[in-house]
C-alpha positions as CSV (number, residue, x, y, z in Angstrom):
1,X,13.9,-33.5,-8.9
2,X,14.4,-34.2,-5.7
3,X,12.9,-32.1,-3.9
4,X,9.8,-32.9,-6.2
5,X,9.6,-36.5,-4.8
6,X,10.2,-35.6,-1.3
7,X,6.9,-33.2,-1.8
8,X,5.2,-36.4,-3.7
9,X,6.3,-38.4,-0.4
10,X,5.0,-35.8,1.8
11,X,1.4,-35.5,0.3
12,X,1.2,-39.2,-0.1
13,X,2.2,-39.5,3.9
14,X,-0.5,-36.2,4.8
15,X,-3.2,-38.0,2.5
16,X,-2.7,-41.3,4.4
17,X,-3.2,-39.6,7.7
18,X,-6.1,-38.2,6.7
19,X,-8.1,-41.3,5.4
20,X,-7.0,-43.0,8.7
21,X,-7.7,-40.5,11.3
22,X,-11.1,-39.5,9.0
23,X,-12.5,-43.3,9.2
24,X,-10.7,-44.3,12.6
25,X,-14.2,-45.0,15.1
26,X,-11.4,-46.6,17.4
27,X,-11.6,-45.5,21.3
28,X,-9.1,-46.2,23.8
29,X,-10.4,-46.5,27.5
30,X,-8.6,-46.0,30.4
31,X,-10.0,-47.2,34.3
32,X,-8.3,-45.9,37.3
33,X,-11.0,-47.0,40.0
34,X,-13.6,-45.6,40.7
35,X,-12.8,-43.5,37.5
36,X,-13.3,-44.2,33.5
37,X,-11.2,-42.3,31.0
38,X,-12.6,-42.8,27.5
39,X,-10.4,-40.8,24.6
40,X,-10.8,-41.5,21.2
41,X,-7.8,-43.3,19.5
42,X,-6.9,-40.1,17.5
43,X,-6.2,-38.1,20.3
44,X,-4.3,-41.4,21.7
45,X,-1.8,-40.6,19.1
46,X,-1.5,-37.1,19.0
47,X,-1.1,-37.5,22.9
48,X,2.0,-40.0,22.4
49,X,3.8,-38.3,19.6
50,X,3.5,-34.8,21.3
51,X,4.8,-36.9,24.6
52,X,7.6,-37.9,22.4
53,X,9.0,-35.3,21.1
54,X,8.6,-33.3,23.8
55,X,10.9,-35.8,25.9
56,X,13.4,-36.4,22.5
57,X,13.7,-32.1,22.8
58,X,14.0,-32.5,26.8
59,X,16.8,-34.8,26.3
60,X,18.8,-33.4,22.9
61,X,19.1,-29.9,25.8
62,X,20.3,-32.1,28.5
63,X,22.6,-33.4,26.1
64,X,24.2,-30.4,24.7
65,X,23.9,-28.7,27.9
66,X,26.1,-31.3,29.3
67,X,28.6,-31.3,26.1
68,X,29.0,-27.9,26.8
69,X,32.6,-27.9,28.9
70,X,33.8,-30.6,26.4
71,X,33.1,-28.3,23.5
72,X,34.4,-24.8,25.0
73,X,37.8,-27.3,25.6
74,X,37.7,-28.5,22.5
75,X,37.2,-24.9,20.7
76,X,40.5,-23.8,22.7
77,X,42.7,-26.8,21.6
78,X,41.4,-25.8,17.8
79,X,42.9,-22.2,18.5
80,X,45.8,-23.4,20.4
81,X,46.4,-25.6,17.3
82,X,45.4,-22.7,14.7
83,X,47.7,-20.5,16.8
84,X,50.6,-23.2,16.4
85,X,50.3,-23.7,12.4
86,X,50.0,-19.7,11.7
87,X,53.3,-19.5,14.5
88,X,55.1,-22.1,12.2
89,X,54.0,-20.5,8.9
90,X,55.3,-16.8,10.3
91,X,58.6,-18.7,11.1
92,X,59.1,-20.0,7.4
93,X,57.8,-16.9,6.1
94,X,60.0,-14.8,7.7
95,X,63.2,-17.4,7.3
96,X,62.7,-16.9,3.8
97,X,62.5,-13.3,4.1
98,X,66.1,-13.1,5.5
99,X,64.3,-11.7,9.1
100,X,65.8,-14.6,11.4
101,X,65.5,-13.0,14.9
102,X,62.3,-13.2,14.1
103,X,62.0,-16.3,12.4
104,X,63.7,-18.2,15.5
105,X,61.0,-16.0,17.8
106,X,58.1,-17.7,15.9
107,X,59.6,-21.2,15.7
108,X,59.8,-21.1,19.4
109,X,56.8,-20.3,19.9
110,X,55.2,-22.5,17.4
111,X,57.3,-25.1,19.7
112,X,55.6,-24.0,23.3
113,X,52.1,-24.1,21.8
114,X,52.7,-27.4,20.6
115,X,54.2,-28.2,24.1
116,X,50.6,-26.7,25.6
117,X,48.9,-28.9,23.4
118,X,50.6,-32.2,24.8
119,X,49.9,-31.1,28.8
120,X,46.5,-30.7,27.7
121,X,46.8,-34.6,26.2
122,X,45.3,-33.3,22.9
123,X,46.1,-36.0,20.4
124,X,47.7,-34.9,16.9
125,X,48.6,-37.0,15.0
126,X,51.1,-35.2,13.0
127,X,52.9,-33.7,16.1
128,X,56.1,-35.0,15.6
129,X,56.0,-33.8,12.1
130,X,55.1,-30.2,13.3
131,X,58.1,-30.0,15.4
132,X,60.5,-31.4,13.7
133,X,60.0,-28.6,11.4
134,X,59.7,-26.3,13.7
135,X,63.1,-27.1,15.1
136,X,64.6,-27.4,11.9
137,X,63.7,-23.4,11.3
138,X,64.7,-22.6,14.5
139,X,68.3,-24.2,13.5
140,X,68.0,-22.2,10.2
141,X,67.4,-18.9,11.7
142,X,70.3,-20.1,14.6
143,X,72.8,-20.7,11.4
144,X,72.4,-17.4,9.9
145,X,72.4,-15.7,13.1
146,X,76.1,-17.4,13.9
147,X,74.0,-18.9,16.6
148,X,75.6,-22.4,16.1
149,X,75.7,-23.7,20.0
150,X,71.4,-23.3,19.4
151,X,71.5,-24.6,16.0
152,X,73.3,-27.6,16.9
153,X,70.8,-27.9,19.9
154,X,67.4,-27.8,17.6
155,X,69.1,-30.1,14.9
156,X,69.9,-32.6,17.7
157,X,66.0,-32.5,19.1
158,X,64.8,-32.6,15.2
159,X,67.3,-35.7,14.6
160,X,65.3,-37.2,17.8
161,X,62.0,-36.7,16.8
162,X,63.0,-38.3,13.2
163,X,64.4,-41.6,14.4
164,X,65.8,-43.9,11.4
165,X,63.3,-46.8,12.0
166,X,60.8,-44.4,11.7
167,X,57.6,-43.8,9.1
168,X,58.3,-42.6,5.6
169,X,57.6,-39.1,6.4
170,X,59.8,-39.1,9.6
171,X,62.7,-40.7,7.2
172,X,62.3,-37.8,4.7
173,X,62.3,-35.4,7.3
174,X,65.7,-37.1,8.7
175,X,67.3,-37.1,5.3
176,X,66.1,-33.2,5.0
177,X,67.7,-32.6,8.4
178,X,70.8,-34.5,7.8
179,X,71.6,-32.4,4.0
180,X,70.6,-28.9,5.5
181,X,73.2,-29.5,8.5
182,X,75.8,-30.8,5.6
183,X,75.1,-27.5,3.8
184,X,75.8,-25.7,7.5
185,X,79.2,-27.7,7.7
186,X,79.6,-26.7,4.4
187,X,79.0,-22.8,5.3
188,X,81.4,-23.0,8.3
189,X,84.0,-24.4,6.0
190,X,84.0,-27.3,7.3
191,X,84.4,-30.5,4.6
192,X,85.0,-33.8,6.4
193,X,81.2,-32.8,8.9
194,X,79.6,-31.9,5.8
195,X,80.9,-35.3,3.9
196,X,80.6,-37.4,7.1
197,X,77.0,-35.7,7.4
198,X,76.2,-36.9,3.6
199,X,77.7,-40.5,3.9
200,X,74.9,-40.9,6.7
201,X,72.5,-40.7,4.1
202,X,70.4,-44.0,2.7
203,X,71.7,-44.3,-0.8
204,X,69.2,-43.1,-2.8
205,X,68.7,-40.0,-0.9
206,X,72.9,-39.7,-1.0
207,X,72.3,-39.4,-5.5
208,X,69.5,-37.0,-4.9
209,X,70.9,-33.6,-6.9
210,X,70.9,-31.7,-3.8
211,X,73.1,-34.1,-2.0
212,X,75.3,-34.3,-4.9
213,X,75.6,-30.5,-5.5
214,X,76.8,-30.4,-1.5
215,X,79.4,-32.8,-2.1
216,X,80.6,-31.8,-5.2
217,X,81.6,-28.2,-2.9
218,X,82.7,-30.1,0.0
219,X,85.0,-32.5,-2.0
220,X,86.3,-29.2,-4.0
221,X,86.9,-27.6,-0.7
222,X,88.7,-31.0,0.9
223,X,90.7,-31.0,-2.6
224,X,89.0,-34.5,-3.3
225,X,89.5,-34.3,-6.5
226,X,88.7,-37.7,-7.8
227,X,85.6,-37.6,-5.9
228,X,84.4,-34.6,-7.0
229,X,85.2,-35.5,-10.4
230,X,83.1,-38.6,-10.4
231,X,80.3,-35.9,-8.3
232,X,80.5,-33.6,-11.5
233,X,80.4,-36.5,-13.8
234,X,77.2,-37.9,-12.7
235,X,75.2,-34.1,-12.1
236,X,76.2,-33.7,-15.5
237,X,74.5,-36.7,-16.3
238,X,71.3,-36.0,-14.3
239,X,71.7,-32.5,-16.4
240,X,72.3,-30.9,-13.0
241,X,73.9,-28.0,-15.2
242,X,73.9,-26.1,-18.4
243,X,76.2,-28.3,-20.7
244,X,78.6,-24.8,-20.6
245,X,78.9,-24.7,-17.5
246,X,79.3,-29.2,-16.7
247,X,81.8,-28.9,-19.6
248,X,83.4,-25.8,-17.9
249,X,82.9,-27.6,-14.5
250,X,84.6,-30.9,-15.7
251,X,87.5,-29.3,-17.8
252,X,88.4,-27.5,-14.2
253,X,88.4,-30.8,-12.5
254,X,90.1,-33.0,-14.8
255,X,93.2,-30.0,-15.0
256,X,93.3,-30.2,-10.8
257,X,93.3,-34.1,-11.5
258,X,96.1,-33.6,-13.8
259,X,98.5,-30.9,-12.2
260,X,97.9,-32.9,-8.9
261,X,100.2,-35.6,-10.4
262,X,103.5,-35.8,-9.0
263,X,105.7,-38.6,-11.0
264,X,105.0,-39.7,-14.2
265,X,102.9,-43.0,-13.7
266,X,100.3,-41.1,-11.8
267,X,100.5,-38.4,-14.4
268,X,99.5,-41.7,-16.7
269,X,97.2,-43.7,-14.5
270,X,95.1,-40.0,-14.7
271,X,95.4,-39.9,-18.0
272,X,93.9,-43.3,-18.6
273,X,91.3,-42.8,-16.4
274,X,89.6,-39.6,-19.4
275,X,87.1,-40.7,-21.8
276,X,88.3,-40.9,-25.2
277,X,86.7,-37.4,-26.3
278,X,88.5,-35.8,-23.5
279,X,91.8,-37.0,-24.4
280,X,91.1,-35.0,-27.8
281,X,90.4,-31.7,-25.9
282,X,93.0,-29.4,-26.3
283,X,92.7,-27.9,-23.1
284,X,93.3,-30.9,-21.4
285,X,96.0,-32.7,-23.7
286,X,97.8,-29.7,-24.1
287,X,98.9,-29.4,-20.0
288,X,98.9,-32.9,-19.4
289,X,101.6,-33.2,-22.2
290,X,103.4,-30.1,-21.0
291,X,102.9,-31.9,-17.5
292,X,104.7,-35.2,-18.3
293,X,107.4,-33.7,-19.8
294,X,108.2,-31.1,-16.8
295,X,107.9,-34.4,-14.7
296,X,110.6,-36.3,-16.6
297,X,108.4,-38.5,-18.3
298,X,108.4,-40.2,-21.9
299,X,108.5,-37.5,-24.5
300,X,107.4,-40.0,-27.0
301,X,104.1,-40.4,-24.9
302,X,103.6,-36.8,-24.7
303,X,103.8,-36.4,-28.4
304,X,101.2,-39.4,-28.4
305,X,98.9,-37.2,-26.5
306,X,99.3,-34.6,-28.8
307,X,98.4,-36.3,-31.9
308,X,94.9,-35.6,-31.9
309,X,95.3,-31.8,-31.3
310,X,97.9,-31.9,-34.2
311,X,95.9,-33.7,-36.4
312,X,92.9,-31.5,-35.8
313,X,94.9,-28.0,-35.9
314,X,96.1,-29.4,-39.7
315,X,92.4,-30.4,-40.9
316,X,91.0,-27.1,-39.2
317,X,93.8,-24.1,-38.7
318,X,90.2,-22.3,-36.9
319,X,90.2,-25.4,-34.4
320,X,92.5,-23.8,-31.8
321,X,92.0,-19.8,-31.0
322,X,95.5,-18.2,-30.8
323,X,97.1,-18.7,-27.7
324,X,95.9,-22.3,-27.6
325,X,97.5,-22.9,-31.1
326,X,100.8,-21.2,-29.2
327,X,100.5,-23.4,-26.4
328,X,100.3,-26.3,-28.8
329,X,103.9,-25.4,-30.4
330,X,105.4,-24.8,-27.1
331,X,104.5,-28.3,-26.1
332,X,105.5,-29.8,-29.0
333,X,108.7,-27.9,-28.6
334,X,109.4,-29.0,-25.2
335,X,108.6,-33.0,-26.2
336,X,111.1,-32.6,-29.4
337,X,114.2,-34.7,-27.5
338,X,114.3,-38.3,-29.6
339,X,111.7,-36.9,-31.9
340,X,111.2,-40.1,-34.2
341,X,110.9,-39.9,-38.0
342,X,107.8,-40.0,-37.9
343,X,107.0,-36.7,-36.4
344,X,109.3,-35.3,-38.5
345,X,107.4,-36.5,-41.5
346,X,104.4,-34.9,-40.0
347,X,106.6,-31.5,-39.3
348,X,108.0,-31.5,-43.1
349,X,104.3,-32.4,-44.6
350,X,102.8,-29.8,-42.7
351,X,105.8,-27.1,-43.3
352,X,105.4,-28.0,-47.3
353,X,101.4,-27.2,-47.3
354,X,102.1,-24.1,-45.2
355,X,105.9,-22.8,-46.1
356,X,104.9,-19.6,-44.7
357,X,103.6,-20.0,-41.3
358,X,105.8,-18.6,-38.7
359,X,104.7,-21.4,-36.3
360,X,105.3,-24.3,-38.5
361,X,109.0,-22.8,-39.4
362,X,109.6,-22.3,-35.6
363,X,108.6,-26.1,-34.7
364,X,110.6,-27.3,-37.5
365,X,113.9,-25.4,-36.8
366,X,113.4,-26.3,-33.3
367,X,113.0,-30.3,-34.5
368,X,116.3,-30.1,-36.6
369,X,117.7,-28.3,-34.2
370,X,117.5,-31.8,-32.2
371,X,118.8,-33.2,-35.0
372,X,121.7,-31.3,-35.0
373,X,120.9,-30.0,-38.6
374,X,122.4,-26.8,-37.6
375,X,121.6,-24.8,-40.9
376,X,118.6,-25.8,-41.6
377,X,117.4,-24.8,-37.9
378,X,119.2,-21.7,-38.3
379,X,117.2,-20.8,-41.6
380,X,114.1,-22.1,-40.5
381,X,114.3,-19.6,-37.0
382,X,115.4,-16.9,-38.3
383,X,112.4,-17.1,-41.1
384,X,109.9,-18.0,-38.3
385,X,111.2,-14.5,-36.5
386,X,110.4,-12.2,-38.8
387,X,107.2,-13.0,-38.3
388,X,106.1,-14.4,-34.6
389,X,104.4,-12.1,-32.6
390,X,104.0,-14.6,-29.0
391,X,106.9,-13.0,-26.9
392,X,107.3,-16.9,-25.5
393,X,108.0,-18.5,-28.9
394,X,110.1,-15.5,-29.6
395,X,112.3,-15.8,-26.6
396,X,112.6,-19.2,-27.5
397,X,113.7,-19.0,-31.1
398,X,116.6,-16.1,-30.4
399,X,117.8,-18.3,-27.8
400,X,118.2,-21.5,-30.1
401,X,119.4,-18.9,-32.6
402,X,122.2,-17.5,-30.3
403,X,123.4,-20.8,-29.1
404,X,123.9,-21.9,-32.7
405,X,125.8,-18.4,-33.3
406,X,128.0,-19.5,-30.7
407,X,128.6,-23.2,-32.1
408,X,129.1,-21.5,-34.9
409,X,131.7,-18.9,-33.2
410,X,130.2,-15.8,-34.0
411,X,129.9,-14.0,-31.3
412,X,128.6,-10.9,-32.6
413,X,125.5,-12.6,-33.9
414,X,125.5,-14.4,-30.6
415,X,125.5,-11.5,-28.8
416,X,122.4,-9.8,-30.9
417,X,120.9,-12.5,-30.7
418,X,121.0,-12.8,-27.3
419,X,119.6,-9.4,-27.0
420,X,116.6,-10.0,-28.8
421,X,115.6,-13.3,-26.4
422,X,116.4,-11.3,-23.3
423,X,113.7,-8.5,-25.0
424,X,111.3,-11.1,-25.3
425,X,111.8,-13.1,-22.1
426,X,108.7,-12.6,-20.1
């Protein structure tokens, strides 16, 4: 369609012509004493249009004739700059590709074009961007090359070129520099530079999962483990990780949080500090219980933290796998001194569902045992014996059972009995 009116245009423009010049009588006369020039005003026209562009063409030549030097400069900063971009792109490519000497190689020279570039005074505008990065991958190929006198070197010039007041992209290529240097510290084993290198960071940057997943490692490594904790607590929330491997991740955590306890009220102050569905984790209340008591604490709070675990291995025997359900007795064992009536109601209920489960029989001779009902512990122990098959809960009951032989002066059943707890001692 368009090229249909422009043709339209044309023949309207061609038929106009051709009326005027066909019915133009007009004559142009020129005197140039003692001469006379008469042309007709047709050929006037022709005369100055063909004068025209003739001196439009004469000019355009002169033009591009002159432009000439500025374009032949101009073509070699475009290949100096092509030169630097594929330069840089090598470097990456090859970073990524695990070839580093040769990765550095092309960074530096993606860095002396760009110098070449500035004697030249070619203006780019994204210079600064260009070698920032460009330093930055020289660093990276410096860190896996153990090169860390010219890492440090190339970090320090990309930290310059990335100032803190400067534009948004210069401030995101800061906050890259700063968390690839925290994960270098981080390589050399080196925790306080690679959490002093994070604290650096603006604060929204310093929640970004990469930053967090670095300092989750470095406090691990610093044995931080409070912050680390609160680290692992909040990438679980961003769902940083498979929920396997945060709950995996936090159970680890909260265990160093609880065996780095060293009295009782710090043992506590931890133990407030667990969400409520934690505190009902067995592999978490269990140690902590086990914990206090070894620490000299309150056995009547450690059969508090129990509870839960108790009340759940009742409703649900398939709660607990086996050794956890034998680390449940053993703590309960060890937490028996003062036992309260209470517990003992819960012992005698639960015996009286289950008569016949060897664990149940151990805990309760052990609890009457503390209650100096001799014969009833001995009974119950030697029942829960016959059966038992964890070496620990074993060793345990022969032990009770030869001390009560040799209240009860028997020595020949303390003797035996003794046997069988030193066969069972680990």
């Amino acid at each position: 369609m368009r090229a249909a009116l422009w043709f339209a245009g044309l023949f309207c423009l061609a038929v106009a012509g051709a009326l005027f010049a066909g019915t133009n009588q007009g004559s142009v006369t020129l005197f140039w004493p003692p001469y006379r020039l008469d042309l007709s005003l047709n050929m006037v026209m022709a005369l100055l249009l063909s004068a025209f562009a003739i001196l439009y063409g004469a000019l355009r030549g002169f033009a591009v004739l002159v432009s000439l030097p500025l374009q032949a400069k101009r073509w070699r900063l475009q290949q100096r700059e092509r030169n630097m971009h594929q330069a840089l792109q090598e470097s990456l490519t090859h970073l990524h590709a695990g070839r580093f000497l040769r990765a550095r190689k092309a960074a530096l020279q993606s860095l002396q074009l760009e110098e070449g570039l500035s004697l030249d005074k070619a203006t780019v505008s994204y210079r600064r961007q260009l070698r920032t990065i460009a330093h930055m991958a020289a660093a990276d190929s410096s860190h896996a090359l153990q090169d860390r006198t010219t890492r440090d070197k190339h970090l320090e010039a990309a930290l310059e070129l990335a100032p803190l007041n400067g534009t948004a992209q210069q401030q995101e290529l800061r906050e890259g520099a700063q968390m690839r240097s925290a994960r270098w510290a981080l390589d050399d084993r080196d925790a306080a530079a690679a959490l002093e290198r994070l604290a650096q960071l603006p604060h929204g940057a310093a929640r970004r999962t990469v930053a967090l997943r670095i300092k989750l490692k470095a406090s691990r490594l610093a044995q931080q483990t409070g912050p680390a904790l609160e680290t692992a607590r909040l990438l679980a929330k961003h769902k940083a990780f498979s929920p396997e491997a945060a709950g995996s991740l936090l159970r680890s955590l909260l265990l160093e949080q609880l065996h780095q306890a060293y009295d009782p009220a710090q043992l506590q102050a931890a133990w407030a500090q667990l969400e409520a569905h934690e505190r009902q984790m067995p592999e978490l209340a269990i140690p902590a219980a086990r914990r206090l008591v070894a620490l000299g604490g309150s056995s009547a709070t450690a059969r508090d933290w129990l509870l839960p675990v108790w009340d759940a291995q009742l409703r649900n025997p398939q709660a607990l796998n086996r050794s956890q359900s034998v680390l449940l007795f053993q703590a309960l064992q060890e937490c028996l001194e003062d036992v309260d009536g209470a517990w003992l109601a819960r012992i005698e209920t639960a015996l009286r569902s289950a008569p016949h489960q060897p664990h149940l029989q151990y805990l309760a001779g052990m609890a009457c045992l503390q209650r100096q009902l001799w014969g009833k512990a001995q009974q119950l122990l030697r029942q829960s014996t016959a059966q038992l098959k964890d070496d620990a809960l074993l060793h345990s009951a022969w032990k009770a059972l030869a001390i009560l032989a040799e209240h009860h002066e028997a020595p020949d059943e303390a003797a035996a009995a003794w046997k069988q707890a030193a066969l069972h001692a680990k």
